[in-house]
C-alpha positions in Angstrom: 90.0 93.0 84.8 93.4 93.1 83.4 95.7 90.0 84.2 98.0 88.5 81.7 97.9 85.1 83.2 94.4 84.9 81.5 96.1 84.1 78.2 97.3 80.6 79.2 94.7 79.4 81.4 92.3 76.1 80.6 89.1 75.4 81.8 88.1 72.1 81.2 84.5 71.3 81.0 83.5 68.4 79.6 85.8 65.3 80.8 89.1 63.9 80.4 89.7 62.1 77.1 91.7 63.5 75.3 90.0 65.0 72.4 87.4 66.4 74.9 86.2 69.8 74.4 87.5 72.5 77.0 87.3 76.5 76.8 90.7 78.1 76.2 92.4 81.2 74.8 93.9 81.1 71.8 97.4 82.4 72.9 98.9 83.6 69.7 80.5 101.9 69.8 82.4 104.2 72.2 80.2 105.4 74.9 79.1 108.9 74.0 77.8 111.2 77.2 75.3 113.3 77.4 72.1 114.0 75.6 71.2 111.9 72.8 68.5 113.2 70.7 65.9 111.7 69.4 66.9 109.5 65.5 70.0 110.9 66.4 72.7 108.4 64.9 74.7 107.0 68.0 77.4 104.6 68.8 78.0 102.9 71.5 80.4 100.2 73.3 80.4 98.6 76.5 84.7 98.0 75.9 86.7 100.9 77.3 89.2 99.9 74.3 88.1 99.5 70.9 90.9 99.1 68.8 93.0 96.9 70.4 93.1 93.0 69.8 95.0 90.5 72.4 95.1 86.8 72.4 93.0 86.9 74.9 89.6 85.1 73.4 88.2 82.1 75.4 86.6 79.3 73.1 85.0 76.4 73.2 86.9 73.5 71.4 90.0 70.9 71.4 93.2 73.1 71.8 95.4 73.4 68.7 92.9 71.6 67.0 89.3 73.7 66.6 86.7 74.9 68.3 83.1 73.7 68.6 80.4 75.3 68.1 80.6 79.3 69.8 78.2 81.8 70.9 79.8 85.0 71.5 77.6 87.8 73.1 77.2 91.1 74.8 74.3 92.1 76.5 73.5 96.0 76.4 71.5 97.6 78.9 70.4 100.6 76.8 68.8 102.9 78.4 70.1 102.4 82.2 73.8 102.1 80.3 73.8 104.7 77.4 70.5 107.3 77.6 68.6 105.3 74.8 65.5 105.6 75.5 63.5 106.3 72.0 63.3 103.6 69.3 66.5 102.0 68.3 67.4 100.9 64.8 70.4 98.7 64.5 72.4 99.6 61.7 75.3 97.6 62.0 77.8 96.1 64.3 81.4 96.4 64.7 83.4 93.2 66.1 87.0 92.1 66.2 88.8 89.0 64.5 91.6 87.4 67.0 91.6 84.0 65.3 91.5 81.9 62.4 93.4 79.8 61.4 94.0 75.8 60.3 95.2 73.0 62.5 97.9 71.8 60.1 99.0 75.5 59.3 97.4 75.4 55.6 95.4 78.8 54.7 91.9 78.6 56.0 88.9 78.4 53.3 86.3 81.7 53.8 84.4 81.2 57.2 80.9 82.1 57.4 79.6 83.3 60.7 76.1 84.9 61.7 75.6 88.2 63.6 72.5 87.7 65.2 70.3 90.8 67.4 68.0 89.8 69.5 65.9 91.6 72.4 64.9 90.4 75.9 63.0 92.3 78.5 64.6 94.2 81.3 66.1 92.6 84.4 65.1 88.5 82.6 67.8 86.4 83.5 70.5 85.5 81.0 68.5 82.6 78.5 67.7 81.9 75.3 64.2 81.6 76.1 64.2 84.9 77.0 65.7 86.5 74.3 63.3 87.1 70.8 65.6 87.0 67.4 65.0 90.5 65.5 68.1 90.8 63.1 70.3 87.8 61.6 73.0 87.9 58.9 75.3 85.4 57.7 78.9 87.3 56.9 82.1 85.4 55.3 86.0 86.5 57.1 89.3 84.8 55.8 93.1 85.2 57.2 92.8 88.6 55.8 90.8 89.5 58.6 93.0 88.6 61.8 93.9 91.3 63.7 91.8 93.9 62.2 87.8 95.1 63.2 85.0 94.1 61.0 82.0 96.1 60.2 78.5 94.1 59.7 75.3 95.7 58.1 72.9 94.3 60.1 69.1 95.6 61.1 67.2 95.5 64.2 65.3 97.4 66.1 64.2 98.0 69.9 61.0 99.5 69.8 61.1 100.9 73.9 64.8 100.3 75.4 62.9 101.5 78.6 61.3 97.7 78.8 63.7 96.0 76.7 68.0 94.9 75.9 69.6 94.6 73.0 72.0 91.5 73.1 74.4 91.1 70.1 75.9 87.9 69.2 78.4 86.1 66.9 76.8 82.5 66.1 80.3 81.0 65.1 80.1 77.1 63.6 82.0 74.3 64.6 85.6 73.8 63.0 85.8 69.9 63.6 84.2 69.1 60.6 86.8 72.0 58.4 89.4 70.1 56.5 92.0 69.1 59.7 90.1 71.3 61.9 89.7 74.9 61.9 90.0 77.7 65.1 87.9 81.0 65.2 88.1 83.2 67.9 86.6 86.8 67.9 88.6 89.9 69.0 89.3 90.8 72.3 91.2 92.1 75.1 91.6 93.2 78.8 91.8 96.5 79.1 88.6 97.3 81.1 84.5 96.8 80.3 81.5 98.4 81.7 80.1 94.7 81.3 80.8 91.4 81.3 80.8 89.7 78.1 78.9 86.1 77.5 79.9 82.6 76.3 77.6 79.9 75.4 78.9 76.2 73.7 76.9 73.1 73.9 80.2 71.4 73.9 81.7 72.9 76.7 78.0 72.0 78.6 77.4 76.3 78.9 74.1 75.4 77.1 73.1 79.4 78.1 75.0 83.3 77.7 77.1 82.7 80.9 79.5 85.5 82.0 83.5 84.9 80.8 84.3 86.0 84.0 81.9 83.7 86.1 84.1 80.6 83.5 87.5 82.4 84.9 88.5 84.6 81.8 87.8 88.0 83.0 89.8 89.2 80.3 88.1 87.6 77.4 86.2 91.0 76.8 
């Protein structure tokens, strides 16, 4: 899944005009084997590269400009993917910042974003319907945070991972309405997942977590 072409590629969703939202990149935990005991504290990741941030990201927005409204989201099959199959409690999440900056090159105000846990039963398609909300919190990233890996406090839990996923999700706001426009992108890159990753913008018409690689950005991961 690693193609460098990936970083100037545009996908253009919602018409023509020119101010039309389209997904594009921005172009500027671990999986632990073996037995996991029971409460034992785990991490676990579905990238096979955790550290490493290219300007890979797809978004929804107006190029250059901002980006709309963004769901970012993983889906994590726990027990058939990681061996969890007593009670999870969420703790927190780790995510990357790729992105954010200001249209007109001005230093961009504090962004608030939400990191948002939900669960969804085994083998149900890809929805919102489908998914229950069990963790939300709001968190604030500025400039400072480009290029480096956040950690969020967040709680959650899966009560039987044997019946049910865990799908964590950045709920990013729209940047239209952000002085001359704002860009976020979460961190990324294309080494290699076990996974896809999912996209979901009302503005680029992906009203649903759709796979980044069924959009054509395989390496927005």
């Amino acid at each position: 899944m690693k193609n460098g072409l990936m970083l100037v590629l545009v996908l253009l969703l919602a018409g023509t005009a020119a101010n039309a939202a389209e997904f594009t990149t921005s172009g500027n935990s671990v999986v632990y084997n073996g037995v996991i005991e029971s409460f034992a504290p785990v991490q676990f990741t579905q990238n096979f590269d955790v550290t490493t941030i290219e300007s890979v990201q797809v978004a929804c927005g107006v190029a250059g400009t901002y980006t709309t409204q963004n769901w970012f989201l993983r889906r994590f099959l726990l027990a058939v993917d990681h061996g969890i199959t007593e009670p999870l409690t969420v703790q927190s999440v780790d995510w990357g910042v790729e992105q954010l900056d200001m249209a007109d090159g001005s230093v961009p105000a504090p962004y608030d974003l939400d990191i948002v846990l939900f669960e969804a039963g085994v083998g149900s398609p890809d929805l919102f319907a489908n998914m229950i909300e069990i963790g939300r919190v709001t968190t604030t990233i500025d400039d400072t945070d480009v290029g480096t890996i956040v950690n969020t406090a967040i709680g959650g839990v899966i009560a039987d991972p044997t019946t049910a996923d865990l799908w964590v999700a950045l709920d990013a706001p729209a940047g239209d309405v952000i002085g001359a426009g704002l860009q976020f992108r979460c961190g990324g890159n294309g080494v290699g997942v076990l996974r896809d990753a999912y996209i979901a913008a009302e503005g680029c018409a992906i009203t649903d977590p759709t796979g980044v690689s069924a959009i054509g950005f395989p390496d927005s991961q």
